[in-house]
Phi, psi and omega in degrees: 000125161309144185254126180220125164297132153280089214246099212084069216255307184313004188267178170280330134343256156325331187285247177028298220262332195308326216278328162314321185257008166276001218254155167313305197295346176300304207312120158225182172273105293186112178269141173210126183222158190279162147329282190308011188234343176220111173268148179251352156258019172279098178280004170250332166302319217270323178310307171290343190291303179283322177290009172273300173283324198063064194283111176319313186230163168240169181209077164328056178253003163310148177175159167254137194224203166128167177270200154344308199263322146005263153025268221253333164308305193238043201284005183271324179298336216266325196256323172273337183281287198270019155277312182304314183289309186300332200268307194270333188284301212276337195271317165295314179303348187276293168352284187287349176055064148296142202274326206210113139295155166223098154306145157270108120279220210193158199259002197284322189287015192278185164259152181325326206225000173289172185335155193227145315305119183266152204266138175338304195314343203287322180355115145078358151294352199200182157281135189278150186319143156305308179291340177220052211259316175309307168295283169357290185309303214283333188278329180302316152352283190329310209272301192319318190269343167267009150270329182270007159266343188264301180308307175284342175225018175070032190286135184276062203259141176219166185227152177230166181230106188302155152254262182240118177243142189239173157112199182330129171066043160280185198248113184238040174327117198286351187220346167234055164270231009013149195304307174324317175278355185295304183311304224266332176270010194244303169315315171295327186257023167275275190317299197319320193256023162050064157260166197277351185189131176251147183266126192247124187288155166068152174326308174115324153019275156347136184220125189218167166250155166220132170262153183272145194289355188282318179305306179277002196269314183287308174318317182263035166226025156257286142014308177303304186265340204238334202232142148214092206229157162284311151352089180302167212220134170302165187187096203189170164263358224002073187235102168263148178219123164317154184295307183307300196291337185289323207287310178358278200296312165301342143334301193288296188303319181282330174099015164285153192210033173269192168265131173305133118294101229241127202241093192294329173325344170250175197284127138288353179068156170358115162301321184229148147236118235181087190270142168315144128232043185285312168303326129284008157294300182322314178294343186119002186256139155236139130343148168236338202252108159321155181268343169301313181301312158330303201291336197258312179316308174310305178272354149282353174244014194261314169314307213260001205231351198318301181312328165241045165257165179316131159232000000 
């Protein structure tokens, strides 16, 4: 049985995947160790860690993360904590000579303006969004070192690039959440104290995709098993929805029923975002979970989880 590390397993992300590879069609032996058992920006810790278990695979999901305003509080943490993680994973799997990696990066690292529904190829064309350009920057890092390890030393490192993901364990922090969990715990404490109307940052405009994280969890051991290019590869539904419809739609599933507010005075962030994924489609991988279905999955573990998520 393959053994494979889990790297940020407590995240939304790493769960997502402990829960994928627990699964028959799957199955592997599943490496995991906490912060208090790992700093993943100790680059002699994270070294010795790995020449200790010896994993046949890694799975990058570690990362410090958050929305616009995260972003923008904090970018010397945002830039240096996942350079410091990427840098130390992968520069140890080279070491130790791991048969196989999976980088996680982000749809973030595309540019502001590139080509819509964008194609791998958009890499390094342009400027990158202002608002989240710090997590950008340490993750394009990520893709640059599993390529230049693979070039120099024939390393089997591959990277994939998720789009905007929700769902089970997501982060539902009322000011460094990512826009769903924002909406949606923002909403919940709208109906609960029977107010009349929630503030939506931006036009409302805005058009983004989102995958469910379980969804992106298959994905990336279809990857595993399937893919080995220097080209980091989209990992998306390529389905976009506006901010309005999306803010809408979470209304409806939380049971608020006041008036939206659109507070243009804040950033939209990317106007459109939208990744290409005809290349893994070709290969054989699709989304399965819709996004409504996704939304409902969510706000039942947000319900059930209330009392200890991040507020």
């Amino acid at each position: 049985m393959k053994r494979t590390y889990v790297a940020g397993h407590l995240g939304m992300v790493g769960s997502a995947l402990v829960r994928e590879l627990s699964k028959k069609k799957n199955k592997r032996a599943v490496i995991t160790a906490s912060r208090k058992e790992l700093d993943l920006t100790n680059q002699s810790d994270v070294n010795n860690f790995i020449k200790q278990v010896m994993p046949d695979e890694i799975i990058v999901a570690a990362a410090k993360v958050g929305g616009i305003h995260a972003n923008s509080t904090y970018p010397a943490e945002f830039i240096y904590d996942n350079l410091a993680i990427a840098t130390n994973l992968i520069h140890s799997a080279y070491k130790n000579k791991i048969k196989k990696l999976l980088y996680l990066g982000s749809s973030c690292i595309y540019p502001r303006e590139a080509i819509q529904p964008i194609n791998e190829n958009e890499l390094l064309t342009g400027p990158l969004e202002k608002t989240n350009e710090w997590y950008a920057i340490s993750k394009i890092a990520g893709i640059k070192l599993c390529q230049s390890f693979r070039k120099q030393y024939n390393c089997d490192f591959i990277s994939a690039m998720p789009t905007n993901l929700y769902g089970i364990k997501d982060n539902y922090h009322l000011e460094n959440a990512h826009v769903i969990p924002a909406i949606m715990h923002r909403a919940f404490l709208a109906k609960k104290n029977n107010e009349q109307k929630l503030t939506i940052w931006g036009t409302g405009n805005a058009t983004r995709e989102f995958l469910f994280v379980d969804d992106l969890a298959e994905g990336c051991i279809f990857l595993l098993n399937e893919y080995s290019e220097d080209s980091p590869i989209n990992l998306g539904t390529g389905i976009e929805v506006s901010i309005k419809d999306l803010a809408v739609k979470i209304c409806e599933i939380v049971g608020f029923n006041g008036e939206l507010v659109f507070d243009t005075t804040k950033p939209d962030g990317t106007p459109r975002k939208v990744l290409d994924v005809t290349k893994i489609n070709k290969l054989g991988w699709k989304s399965k979970t819709n996004l409504e279905d996704g939304l409902k999955i969510s706000f039942e573990w947000f319900l059930n989880n209330y009392k200890n998520i991040r507020k």
